[in-house]
N, C-alpha and C positions, 0 to 999 in steps of 0.2 A: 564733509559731514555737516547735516544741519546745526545750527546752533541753536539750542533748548534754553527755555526759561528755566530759572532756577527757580526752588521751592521756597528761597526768600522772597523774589519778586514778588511770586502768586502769593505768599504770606503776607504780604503787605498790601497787594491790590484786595485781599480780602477783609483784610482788619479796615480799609479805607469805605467798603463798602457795608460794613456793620458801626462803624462808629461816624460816616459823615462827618468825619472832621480828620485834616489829615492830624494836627496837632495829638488831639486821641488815641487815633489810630497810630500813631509813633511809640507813645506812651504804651499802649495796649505789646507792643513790636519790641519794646524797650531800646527804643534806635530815636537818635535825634529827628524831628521834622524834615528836616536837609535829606536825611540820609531813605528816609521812607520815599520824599517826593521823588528823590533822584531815582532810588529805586525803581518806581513805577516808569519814570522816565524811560530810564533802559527798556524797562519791559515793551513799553509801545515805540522805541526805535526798534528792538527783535522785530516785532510783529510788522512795523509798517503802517501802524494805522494809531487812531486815537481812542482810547477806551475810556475817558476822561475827561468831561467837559469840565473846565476847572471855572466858576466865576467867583465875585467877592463874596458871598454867602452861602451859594450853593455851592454839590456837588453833584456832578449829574453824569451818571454813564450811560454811552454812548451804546447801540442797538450792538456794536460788534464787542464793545464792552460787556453787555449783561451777557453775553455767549464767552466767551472768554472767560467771565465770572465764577459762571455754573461749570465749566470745566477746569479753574482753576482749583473748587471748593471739592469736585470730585477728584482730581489728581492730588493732595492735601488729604486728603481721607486717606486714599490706598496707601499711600507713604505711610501714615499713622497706621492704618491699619495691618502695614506690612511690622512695623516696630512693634504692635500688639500681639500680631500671630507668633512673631520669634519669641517674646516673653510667655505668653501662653504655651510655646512648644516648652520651655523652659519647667515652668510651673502653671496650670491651667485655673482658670481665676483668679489672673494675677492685671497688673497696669490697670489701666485707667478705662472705664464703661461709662458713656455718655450712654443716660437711658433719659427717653421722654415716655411720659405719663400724665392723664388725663385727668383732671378735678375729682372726676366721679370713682376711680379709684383708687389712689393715687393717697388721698389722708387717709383712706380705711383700710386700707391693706397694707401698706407699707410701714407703717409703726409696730405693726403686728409681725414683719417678718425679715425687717431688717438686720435686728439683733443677731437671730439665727443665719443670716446672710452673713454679717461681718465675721460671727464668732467659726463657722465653717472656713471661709476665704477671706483670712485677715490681709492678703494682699492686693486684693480687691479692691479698688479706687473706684466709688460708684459717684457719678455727676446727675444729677437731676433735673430735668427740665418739665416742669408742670405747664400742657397749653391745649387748646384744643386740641380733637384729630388730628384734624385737616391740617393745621397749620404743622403738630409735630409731623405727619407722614413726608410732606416737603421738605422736611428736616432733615428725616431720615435719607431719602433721596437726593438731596444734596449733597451728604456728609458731614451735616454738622453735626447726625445724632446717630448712634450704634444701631441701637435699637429700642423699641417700642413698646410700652403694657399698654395694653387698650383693650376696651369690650368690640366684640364679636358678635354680629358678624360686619364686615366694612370694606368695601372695596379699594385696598390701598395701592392697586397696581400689581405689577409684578415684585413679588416678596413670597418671602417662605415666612409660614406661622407654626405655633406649636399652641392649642386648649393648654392653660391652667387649670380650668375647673367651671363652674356653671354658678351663676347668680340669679337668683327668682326672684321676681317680684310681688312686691307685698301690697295690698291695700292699705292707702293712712286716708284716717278720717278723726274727727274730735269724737271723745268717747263719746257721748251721745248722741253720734250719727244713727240713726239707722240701721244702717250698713255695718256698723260697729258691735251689732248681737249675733252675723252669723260667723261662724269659725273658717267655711273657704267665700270668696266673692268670684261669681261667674262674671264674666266678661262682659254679656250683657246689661248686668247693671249699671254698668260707668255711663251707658250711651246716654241716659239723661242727669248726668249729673256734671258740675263747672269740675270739670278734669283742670287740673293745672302744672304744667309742665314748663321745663325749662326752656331758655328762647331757641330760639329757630338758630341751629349749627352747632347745640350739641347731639352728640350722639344719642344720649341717653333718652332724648325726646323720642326719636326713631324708633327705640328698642319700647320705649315703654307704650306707643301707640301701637305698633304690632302686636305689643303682650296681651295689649286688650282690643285688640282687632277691628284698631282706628285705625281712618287718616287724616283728622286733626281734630284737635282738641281747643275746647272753649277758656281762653284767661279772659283772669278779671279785667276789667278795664281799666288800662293806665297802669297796668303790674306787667313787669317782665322779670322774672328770676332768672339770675346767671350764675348762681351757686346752689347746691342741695340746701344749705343751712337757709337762704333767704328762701326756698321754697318750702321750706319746713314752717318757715314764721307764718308765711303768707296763711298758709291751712291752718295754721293755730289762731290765728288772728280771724277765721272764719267765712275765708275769704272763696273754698273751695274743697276739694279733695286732690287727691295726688297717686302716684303709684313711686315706689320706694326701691332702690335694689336691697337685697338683704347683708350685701355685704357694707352699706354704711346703717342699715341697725344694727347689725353687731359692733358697729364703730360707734353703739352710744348715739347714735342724730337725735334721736327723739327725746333725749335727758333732756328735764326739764320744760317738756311742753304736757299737754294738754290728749295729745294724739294717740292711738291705736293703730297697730299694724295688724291688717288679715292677709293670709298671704290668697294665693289668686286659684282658684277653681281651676288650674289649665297647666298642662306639664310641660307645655310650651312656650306658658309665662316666665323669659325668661332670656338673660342674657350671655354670653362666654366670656370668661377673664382669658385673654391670652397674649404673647410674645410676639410679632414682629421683625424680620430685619428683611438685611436687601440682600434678594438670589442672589447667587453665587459669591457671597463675601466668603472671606479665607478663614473668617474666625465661627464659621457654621457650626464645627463640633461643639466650640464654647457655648455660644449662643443654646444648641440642645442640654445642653450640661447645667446651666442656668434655667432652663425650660424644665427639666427633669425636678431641678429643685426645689423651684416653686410650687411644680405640682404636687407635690410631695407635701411641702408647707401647707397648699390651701386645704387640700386635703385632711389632716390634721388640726388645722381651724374647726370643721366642718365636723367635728368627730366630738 
């Protein structure tokens, strides 16, 4: 019979690959330094080979190390997520949900609906990971992270989604824009004016240049906004105009500036709140059951 790495080993070649240091990565393992490196040791006499370049300050893995890696971080998943699906058969929103979410909605909707979350499934462990897309869908794929709220639409691979609900977008401009007397703004309008949107890789740039039927938009020079709040300043401070999802004005963005929201002449201005995970994981009823939820929540917002 073959001999199999243990889910210690791969436990520890993975903490050694997130913390670059084995000392941390011990700590993190709650296992002496000795007992990690030996650890790892084992794992690359199993295998035969080195996953591991070990020097005095670096650590650097090796091309059959980062393969080894990515299917350690995926065999680690299923194990957990075998331990979740048994608890879930037990009681269903129950253990522990690593969810990644995105800037853009992530402070305005989750403050709003978490309560209602906790106070339904009080044994519900929710972990949070706030990053871009791109970066949480690699997350997800790898198995660091369950699943996903993100806006819609985005090609994340092979994954099953579930719509929460739809976010329009608004026109902001300083009240004495112009722009800021009529009640809808056509699409047209924006083409000559300094549109200002977030930097290049979030999503929400994508969505709001389609809303208005760009493909790219004029920043000021020398400004890059990486959050809604420092894009908010920038147009208050007179720097341009912007387009807005409307699920952070109801989050209050605009307290305390200067600005005016019109929402947009176009019923296609506009973007999806929804869920994310990876086909065929075991905990798909959950994952719709928490889908159900929310949609239900946004809904309710919205009312």
């Amino acid at each position: 019979m073959t001999q199999l790495p243990t889910l210690k080993q791969l436990r520890y070649l993975v903490a050694l690959a997130e913390h670059h240091h084995f000392g941390r990565a011990a700590e993190a393992c709650f296992v002496t330094q000795s007992t990690l490196s030996a650890g790892i040791q084992e794992l690359e006499t199993l295998l035969g080979t080195v996953l591991v370049d070990r020097g005095k300050r670096t650590i650097i893995f090796t091309p059959v190390g980062e393969a080894v890696l990515h299917r350690a971080r995926k065999l680690l998943s299923d194990a957990e997520e075998l331990v979740e699906e048994a608890a879930a058969g037990r009681q269903p929103m129950s253990g522990r949900l690593r969810m990644g979410v995105i800037p853009t909605v992530g402070p305005f909707l989750l403050p709003r609906i978490l309560p209602a979350l906790r106070e339904t499934y009080p044994s519900l462990k929710l972990y949070l990971t706030e990053d871009r897309t791109e970066r949480l869908v690699e997350q997800l794929k790898d198995g660091t992270l369950d699943i996903l709220l993100l806006a819609l639409p985005y090609d994340a691979g092979d994954v099953e989604s579930a719509v929460l609900g739809e976010d329009r977008f608004y026109f902001a401009c300083p009240a004495n824009h112009p722009l800021a007397q009529q009640n809808l703004i056509p699409a047209e309008a924006l083409k000559d004016e300094s549109l200002l949107l977030l930097e290049e890789g979030h999503c929400l740039r994508d969505h709001a240049l389609a809303a208005c039927q760009m493909e790219s938009a004029r920043n000021a020079q020398g400004f890059r906004a990486t959050s809604l709040h420092t894009l908010v300043q920038m147009v208050d401070n007179g720097l341009g105009v912007t387009l807005l999802p409307k699920l952070a004005l109801d989050g209050k963005l605009l307290d305390g500036t200067r600005l005016v929201a019109r929402p947009m002449d176009d019923a296609e201005a506009k973007r999806e709140i929804g869920l994310i995970w990876r086909r065929g994981t075991a905990r798909r009823a959950e994952f719709q059951l928490l889908a159900d939820f929310l949609k239900a929540q946004m809904a309710a917002l919205s009312t």
